[in-house]
N, C-alpha and C positions, 0 to 999 in steps of 0.2 A: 500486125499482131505481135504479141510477146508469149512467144510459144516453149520458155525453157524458166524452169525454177530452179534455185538451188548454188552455192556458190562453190564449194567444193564438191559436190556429189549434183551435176549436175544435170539435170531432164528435159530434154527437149520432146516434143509430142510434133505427130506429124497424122496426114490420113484427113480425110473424109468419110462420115457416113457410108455413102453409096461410089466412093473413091475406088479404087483397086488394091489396097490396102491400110491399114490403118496401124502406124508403130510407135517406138518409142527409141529417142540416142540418152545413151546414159556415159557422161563424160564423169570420170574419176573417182571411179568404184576400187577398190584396192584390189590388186593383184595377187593370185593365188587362191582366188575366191572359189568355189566346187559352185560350178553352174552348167545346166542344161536345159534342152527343152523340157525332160521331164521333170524340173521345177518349176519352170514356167509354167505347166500344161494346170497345174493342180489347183494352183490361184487364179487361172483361166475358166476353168471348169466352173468354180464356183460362182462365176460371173455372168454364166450362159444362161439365155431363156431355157433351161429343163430343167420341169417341175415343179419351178413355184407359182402358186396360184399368181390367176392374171398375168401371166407376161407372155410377150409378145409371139406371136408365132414364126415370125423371125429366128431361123436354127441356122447360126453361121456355125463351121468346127470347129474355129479357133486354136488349129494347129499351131503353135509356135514358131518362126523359123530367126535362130541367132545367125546372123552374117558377118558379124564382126566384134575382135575384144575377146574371143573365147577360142582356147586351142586345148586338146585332151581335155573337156568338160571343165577345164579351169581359166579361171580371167588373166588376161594378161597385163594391166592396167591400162590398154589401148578402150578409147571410145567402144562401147555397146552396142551393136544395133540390132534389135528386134523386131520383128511384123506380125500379125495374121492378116493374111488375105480375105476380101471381103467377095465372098461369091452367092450368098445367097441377096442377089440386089432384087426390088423391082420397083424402077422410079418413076414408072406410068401415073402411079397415084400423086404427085407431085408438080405434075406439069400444070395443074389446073389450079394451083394457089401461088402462080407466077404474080398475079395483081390480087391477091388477096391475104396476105399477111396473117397467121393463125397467132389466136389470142396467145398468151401466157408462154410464145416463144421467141427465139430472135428476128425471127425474120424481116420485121422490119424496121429497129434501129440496125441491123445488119447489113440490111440493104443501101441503106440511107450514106452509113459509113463507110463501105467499097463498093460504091456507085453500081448494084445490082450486080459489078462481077462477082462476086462470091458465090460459092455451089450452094445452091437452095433446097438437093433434093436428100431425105431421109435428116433437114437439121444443117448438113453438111460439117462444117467445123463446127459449130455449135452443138451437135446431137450425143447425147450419151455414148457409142459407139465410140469415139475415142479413148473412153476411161482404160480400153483393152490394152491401150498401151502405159498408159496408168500402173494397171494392174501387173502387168510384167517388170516397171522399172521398180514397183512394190517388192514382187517376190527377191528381185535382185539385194536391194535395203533389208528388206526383211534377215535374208540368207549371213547379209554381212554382218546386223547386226547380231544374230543367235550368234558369232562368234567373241560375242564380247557380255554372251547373257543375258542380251536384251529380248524380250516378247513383245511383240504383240498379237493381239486379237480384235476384234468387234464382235456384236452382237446388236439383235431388234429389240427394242425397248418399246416402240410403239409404232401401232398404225393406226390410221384415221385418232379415235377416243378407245379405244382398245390399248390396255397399259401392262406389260411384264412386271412381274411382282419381282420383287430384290433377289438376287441370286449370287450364288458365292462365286469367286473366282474360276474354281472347277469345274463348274455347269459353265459359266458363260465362256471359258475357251474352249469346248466340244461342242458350244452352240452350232454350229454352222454341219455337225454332224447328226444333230438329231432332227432335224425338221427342214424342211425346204425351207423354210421363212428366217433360217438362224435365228431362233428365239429359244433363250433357255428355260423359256418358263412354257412347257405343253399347253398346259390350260386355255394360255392367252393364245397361243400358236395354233392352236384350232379356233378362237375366234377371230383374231385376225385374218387366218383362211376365208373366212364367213363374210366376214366384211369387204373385202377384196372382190368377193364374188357376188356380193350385193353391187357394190360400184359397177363391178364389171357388167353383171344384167341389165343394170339403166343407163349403159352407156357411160359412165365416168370412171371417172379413178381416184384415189387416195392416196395420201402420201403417211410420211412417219419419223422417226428419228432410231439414231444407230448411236451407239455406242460404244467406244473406241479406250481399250486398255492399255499402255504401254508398260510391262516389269522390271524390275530388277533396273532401271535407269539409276545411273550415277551421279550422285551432286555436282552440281556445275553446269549440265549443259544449257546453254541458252548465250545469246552473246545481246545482253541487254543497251540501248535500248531499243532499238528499232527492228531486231533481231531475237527478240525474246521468243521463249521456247511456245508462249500464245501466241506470237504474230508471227512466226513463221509457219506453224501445224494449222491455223487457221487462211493465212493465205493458201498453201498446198488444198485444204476444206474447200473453202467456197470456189475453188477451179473447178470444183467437182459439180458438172451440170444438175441444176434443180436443189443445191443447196443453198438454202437459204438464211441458216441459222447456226450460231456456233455457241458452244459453253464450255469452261472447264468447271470440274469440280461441283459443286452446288448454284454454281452459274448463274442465273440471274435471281436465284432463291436467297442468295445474299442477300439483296437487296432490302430483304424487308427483316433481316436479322439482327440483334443487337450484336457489337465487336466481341461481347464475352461470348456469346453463342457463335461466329462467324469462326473466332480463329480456332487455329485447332495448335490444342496442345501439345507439348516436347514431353516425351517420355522415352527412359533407354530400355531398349529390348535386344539382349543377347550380347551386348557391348556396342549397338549404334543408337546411333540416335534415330528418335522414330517418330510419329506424330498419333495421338490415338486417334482420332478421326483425319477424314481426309478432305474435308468443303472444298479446299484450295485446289485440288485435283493436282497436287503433286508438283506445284508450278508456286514458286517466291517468288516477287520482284521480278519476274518473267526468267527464273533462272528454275533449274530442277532441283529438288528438295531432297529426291530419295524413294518418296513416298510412289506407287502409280500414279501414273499421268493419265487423268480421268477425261475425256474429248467427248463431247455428244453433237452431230450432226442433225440439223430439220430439213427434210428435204419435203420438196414440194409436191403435192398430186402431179402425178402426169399430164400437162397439158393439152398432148393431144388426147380427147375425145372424140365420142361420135355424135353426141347429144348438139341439138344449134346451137351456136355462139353464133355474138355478136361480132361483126368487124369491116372493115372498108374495103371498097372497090380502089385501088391506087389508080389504075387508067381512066374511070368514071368520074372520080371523086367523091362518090355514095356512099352510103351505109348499103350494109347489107351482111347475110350473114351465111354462116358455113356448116357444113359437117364431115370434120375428116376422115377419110378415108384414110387405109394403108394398113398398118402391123404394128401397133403397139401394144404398151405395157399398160393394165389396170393399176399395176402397183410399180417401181421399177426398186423398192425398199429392201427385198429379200438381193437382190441382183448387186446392189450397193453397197452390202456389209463388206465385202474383200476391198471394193473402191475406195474406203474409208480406211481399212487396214493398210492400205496400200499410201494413199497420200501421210498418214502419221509416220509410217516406215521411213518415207524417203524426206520428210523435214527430219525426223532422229538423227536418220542419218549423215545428214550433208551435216547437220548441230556435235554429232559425235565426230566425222571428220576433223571437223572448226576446232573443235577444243582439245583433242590429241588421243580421245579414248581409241577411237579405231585409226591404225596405221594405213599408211598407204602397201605395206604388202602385208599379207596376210600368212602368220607361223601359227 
């Protein structure tokens, strides 16, 4: 497996599903950084099944605990290590899709590739459950970068065909405080509810897209070409289980625009330079412009259902088909807006590392 992203700010993910815990090692975070669990806990929180329609009944704490890299609540620039412990397990519902492979998950090119030893129950390394440690080397990136002025945020732009109408920068960074669903559009945030809870009655799920702000970003970052500031937030993106889909900017709506309508124009505001609109999402030649850095995530319905699918007997060689059992999410979209904040955070930042905005100790 390739289990660490990043080349100066670098993430290594560790844990199972249904493992004894689930963490994250964060190598060369600058030094003097103000960190604790009670930072950690707040972008945890946000990531827990409580409250948003459909998700799972699955209620881990998700205490935090730093064990290393942090002395008087400040970094020392030694290695990170963080966990939460996984205590609410129950992997009884799992042991009966040993030779039955659930549709629309890993389990069985996973299997195929580490010869059935890999842990199969709750997903195991494959399961959304890891993102937790995601979500902490997040708040970590996030922290460093607010010291150099950078934001970010995400927000629900869509579930299932349910669409958020355009919102100013202001609503969409309190999104994730007005509604369980982090949507800053009410209206659609009560249909989306709706919808979620239609799936969830007939047994399925929905999926959606989030939408991921970066501020105040300084020209430059990006180390073009194989290192642009797209392919490195979009690699960190699709690690993130059940994404499927990435865009910056006006994204694949280019496509069908003419170049006088596509670019977006230089205009100076306040003595910088500025762009009046933003299609590009903030990103030239894979380098940063100035502008926000606009990122939209598709992520997929939840695979596990309870409705029959179709799928094979491995020890039989049949068809035949399933209904799973266990504790999942109808939706898992509301839960993945910080998981999204969190994978932008930590491409910024290892990109801000690279090019000299953020020091290795921190005055």
């Amino acid at each position: 497996m390739s289990n660490a992203i990043g080349r100066c700010f670098v993430v290594t993910s560790f844990g199972e599903s249904h493992g004894s815990c689930v963490g994250v090692l964060v190598d060369g975070c600058p030094a003097g950084l103000t960190l604790n669990e009670a930072v950690l806990s707040q972008d945890l929180q946000r990531r827990r099944a409580t409250g948003q329609p459909g998700a799972t009944p699955r209620s881990e704490p998700d205490a935090p605990r730093i064990v290393s890299g942090v002395l008087n609540d400040t970094t020392t620039g030694a290695p990170i290590c963080m966990m939460v412990d996984n205590l609410n397990v129950k992997s009884e519902a799992y042991e009966s899709l040993a030779d039955t492979p659930r549709p629309g998950h890993a389990d069985y090119p996973a299997g195929v590739k580490y010869g059935r030893f890999n842990d199969p129950r709750g997903g195991g390394r494959f399961s959304g459950r890891i993102t937790a440690g995601f979500v902490m080397a997040g708040s970590v990136a996030k922290a460093a970068l607010a010291t150099v002025g950078i934001e970010i945020f995400a927000h629900t732009v869509s579930i299932e065909n349910v669409m958020a109408a355009s919102v100013v920068v202001a609503d969409a960074r309190q999104a994730w405080k007005k509604n369980p669903l982090s949507c800053a559009d009410p209206e659609a945030a009560a249909e989306m509810a709706r919808a979620i809870a239609s799936a969830a009655s007939d047994g399925d799920s929905v999926g959606g897209v989030v939408e991921c702000l970066a501020l105040n970003v300084p020209v430059g970052l990006g180390e073009p070409v194989f290192d642009s500031v797209e392919s490195v937030v979009s690699h960190a993106l699709y690690s993130i289980p059940a994404v499927k889909g990435v865009e910056f900017g006006a994204g694949f709506g280019l496509a069908s625009m003419r170049g006088t309508a596509s670019n977006d124009a230089y205009a100076m505001e306040n003595d910088a330079v500025r762009t009046t609109k933003n299609d590009a999402g903030g990103v030239l030649g894979g380098i940063s412009s100035g502008m926000p850095i606009v990122a939209r995530a598709a992520i997929k319905p939840t695979p596990s259902v309870s409705m029959s699918q179709k799928t094979v007997n491995l020890a039989t060689g049949t068809d035949t088909s399933l209904s799973i059992e266990g504790r999942h999410d109808a939706c898992i979209v509301p839960r993945a807006v910080v998981v999204v904040e969190a994978m932008m955070a930590i491409s910024l930042c290892d990109l801000a590392i690279r090019a000299g905005v953020l020091r290795k100790v921190i005055e």
